[in-house]
N, C-alpha and C positions, 0 to 999 in steps of 0.2 A: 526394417531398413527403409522403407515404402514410405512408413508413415515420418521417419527421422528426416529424407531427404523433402519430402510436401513442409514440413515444419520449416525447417534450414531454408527454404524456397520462398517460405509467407514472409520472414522476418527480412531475410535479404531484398525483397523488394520493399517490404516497410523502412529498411534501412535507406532505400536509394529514390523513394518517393516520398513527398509528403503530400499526406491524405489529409485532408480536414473536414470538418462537419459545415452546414452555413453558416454566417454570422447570426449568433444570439437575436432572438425576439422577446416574445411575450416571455414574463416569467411563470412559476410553480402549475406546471402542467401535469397532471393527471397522465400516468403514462403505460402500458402495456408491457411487462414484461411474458416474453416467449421463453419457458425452459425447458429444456432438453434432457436424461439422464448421460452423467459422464460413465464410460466405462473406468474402469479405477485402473485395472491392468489388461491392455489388449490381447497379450498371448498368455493367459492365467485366471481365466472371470472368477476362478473362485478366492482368489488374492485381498485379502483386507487388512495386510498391514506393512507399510515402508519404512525399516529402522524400528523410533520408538512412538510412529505417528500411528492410528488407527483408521482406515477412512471410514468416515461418518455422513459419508454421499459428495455429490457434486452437480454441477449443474454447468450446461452452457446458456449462454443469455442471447433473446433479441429482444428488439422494441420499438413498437411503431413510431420510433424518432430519431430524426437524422442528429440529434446529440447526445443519443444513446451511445458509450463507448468512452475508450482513452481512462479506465477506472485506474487512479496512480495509486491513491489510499481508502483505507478503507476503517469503520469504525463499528462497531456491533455492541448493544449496550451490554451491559454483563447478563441481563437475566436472559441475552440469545432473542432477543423477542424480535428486533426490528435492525437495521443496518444503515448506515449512512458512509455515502462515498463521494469522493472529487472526479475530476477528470483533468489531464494536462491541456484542455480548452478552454477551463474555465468554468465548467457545468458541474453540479452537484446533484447528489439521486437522494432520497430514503424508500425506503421499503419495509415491509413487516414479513418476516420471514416464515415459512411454511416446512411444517415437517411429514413424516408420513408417519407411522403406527409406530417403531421403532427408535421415533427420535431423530431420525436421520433426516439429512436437506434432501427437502422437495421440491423447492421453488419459493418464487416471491410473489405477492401480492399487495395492492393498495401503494404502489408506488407511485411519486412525485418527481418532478427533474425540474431545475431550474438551472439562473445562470449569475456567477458570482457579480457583485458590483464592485468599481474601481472606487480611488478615495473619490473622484467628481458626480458619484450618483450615479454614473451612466453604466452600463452592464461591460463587464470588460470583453473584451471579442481579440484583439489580435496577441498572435503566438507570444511574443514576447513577454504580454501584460499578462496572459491567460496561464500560463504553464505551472500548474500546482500540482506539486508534484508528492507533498508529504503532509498530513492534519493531525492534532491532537485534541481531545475533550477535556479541556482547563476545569477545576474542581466548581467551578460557578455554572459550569452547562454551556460556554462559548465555547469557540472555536478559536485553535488559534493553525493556521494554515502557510505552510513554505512554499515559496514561486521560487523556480529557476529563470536560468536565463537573465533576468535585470532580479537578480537576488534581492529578497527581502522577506520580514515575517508581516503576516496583517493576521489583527483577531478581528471574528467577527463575532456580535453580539447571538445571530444565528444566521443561515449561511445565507439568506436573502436579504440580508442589511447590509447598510455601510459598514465599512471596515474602517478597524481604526490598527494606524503603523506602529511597528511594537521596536524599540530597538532590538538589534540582533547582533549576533557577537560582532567583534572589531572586524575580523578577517573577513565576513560573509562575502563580502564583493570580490575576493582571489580566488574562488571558485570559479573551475571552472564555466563555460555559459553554459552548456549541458549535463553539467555533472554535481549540480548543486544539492541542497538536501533534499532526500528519498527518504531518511527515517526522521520520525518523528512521534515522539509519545508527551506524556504527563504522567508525575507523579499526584496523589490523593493530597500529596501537599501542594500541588500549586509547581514544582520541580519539572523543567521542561528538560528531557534530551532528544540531540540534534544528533544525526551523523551525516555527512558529506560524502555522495557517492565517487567522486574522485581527487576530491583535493586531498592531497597530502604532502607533508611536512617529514616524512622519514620512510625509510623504505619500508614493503610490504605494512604498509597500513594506511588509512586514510585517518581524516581531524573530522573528531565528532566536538560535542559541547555541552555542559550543561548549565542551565541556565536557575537559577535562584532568584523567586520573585522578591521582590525592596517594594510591592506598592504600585498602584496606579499604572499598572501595565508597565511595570519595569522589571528589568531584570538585571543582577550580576553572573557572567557570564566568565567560565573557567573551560579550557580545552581537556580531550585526554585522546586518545590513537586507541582505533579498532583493526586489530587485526587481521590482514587481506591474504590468500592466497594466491597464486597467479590465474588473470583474469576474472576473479568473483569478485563482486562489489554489492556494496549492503543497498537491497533498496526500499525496505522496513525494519519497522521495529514494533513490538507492544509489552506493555505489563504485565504478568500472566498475575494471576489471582494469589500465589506464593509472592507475591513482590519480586522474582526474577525476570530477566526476560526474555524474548525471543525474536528473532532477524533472520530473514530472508537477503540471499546476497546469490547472485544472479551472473549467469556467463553465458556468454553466445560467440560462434565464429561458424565458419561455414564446414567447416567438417564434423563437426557434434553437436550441432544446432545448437538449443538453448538448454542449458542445465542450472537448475536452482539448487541452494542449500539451506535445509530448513537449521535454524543451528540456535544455539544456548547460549545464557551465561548470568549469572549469581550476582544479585547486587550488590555486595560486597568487593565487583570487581572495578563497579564505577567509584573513579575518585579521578581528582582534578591530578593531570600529570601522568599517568598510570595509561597501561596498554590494556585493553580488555581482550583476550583471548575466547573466543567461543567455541562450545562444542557441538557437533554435527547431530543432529538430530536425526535427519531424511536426508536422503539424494535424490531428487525429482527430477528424473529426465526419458523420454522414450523407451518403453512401452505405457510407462505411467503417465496419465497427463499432465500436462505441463504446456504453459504459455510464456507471454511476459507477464511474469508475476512478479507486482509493484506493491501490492496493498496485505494488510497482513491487523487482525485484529484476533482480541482470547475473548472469551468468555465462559461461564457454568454450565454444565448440563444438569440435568432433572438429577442425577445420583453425584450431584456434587464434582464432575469430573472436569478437568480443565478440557475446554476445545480451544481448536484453532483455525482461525478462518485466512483464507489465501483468495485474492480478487487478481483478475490480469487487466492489463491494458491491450487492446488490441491495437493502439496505434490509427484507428479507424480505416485500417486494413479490410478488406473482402475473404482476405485469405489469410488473417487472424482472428481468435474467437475470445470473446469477454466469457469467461469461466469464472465462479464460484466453487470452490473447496472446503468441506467439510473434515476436519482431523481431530481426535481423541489423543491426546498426550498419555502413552505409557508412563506409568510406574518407572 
């Protein structure tokens, strides 16, 4: 109860304050990360599995940098080796990921942090411009990355170039200013889907999209509705190595702090028109850790098994923690 009411307590004040880092400087800075072991279940240490997820370790992050933090998405190559992540400031990390004897997350090392540029060359810095909140790895090795707030897509050749404006579906801009896209992946084809953390078009579900390259950084672009429960809102998505995928969708209020749900669903459910329905995976919430967790990336482990990686945003809160998650996708 102790630790549910300290939890409900960091995000209510991250809700009624806004924290920010300084304005952007120098870029691709060499940067310190400090990790920490997460416990997996506070009242259970010997606990290592929630639903049909496995934990495969955890970590909390510091870093000798005051633009360390706000991680919204998150990207891990497939072979687990190394991670790259956004931030809703505007700042992007990589790292190369560290395991211990087992296989399990140990921490990062060899990490870099910069800071994204606007279309004028100059490094984008205020909240409006800055707020990236969803990325995916286009089959060419770019970026293509979602801003809220003044909605729009920019691909970036890599994350410390100019960006070049991608059209984006018709409706992008009836989003709402804070509730715009959190999910974001690629298909091996070039196939981009979108989902929209609060716009919607019908009850219980919000307007995702998919997007169909034509060439030269275009796209045709078709809707479909993801399926919402009361209060949870998608705020990732990724590929998993089957071609299905999996989403993170996310609730908070102040009597049950913040509760995520790791949850599922079969490619054969995306089609233009069509509701996609997903199923629950995990329920992540106190005594298990658990943040704002915005970012959500899969990859293979060594015996060929799907993992799943989970990033928070701390909001650049004192009394919020940037966490990494380690998960094994049961059978």
């Amino acid at each position: 109860m102790a630790n549910r009411f300290l939890l409900t307590l960091c995000l209510l004040v991250a809700a009624c304050t806004s924290v920010s880092p300084p304005p952007a400087e120098a870029q691709e800075k060499p940067v310190a990360i400090h990790s920490s072991a997460l416990t997996f279940k506070l009242d259970e240490p010997d606990a290592t599995r929630i639903g049909r997820l496995i934990w495969r370790g955890g970590i909390e992050m510091k870093a000798d940098s005051p633009h360390f933090g706000g991680w919204s998405d998150l990207h891990v190559t497939p072979d687990g080796r190394s991670l790259t992540s956004i931030s809703d400031e505007g700042a992007w990390l990589t790292a190369i990921i560290d395991y211990d004897a087992k296989g399990d997350l140990a921490g990062l090392s060899t990490a870099t942090i910069g800071q994204m540029h606007g279309l004028d060359g100059k490094l984008i810095e205020k909240k409006a411009e800055a707020d990236a909140e969803a990325m995916a790895r286009l089959p060419d090795g770019s970026w293509l990355v979602a801003f809220e707030r003044r909605h729009r897509l920019w691909q970036y050749r890599t994350l410390d170039a100019l960006p070049l404006p991608i059209e984006g579906p018709a409706d992008i801009g009836r989003q709402p200013s804070n509730g715009g896209i959190e999910a974001l992946t690629a298909l091996p084809d070039g196939t981009v889907i979108a989902i929209s953390e609060e716009y919607s078009l019908k009850p219980e579900s919000v307007v995702g999209w998919i997007g169909q390259p034509t060439g030269n950084g275009r796209y045709t672009w078709s809707s479909f509705s993801y399926a919402t429960i009361p209060n949870f809102r998608p705020t990732a998505i990724t590929v998993l190595p089957d071609g299905s995928f999996a989403t993170l969708e996310r609730a908070f209020d102040l009597i049950r702090g913040v509760r995520v749900r790791a949850m599922h669903f079969e490619a054969a459910q995306l089609k233009p028109g069509a509701t996609v329905k997903a199923e629950e995976l995990a329920f992540l919430a106190s005594p298990y850790p658990v943040d704002n967790l915005e970012g959500l990336s899969s990859s293979r482990g060594a015996r060929g098994e799907t993992l799943l990686w989970l990033i928070s945003d701390d909001n650049f809160n004192p009394l919020q923690r940037n966490i990494l998650m380690l998960f094994e996708l049961a059978p």
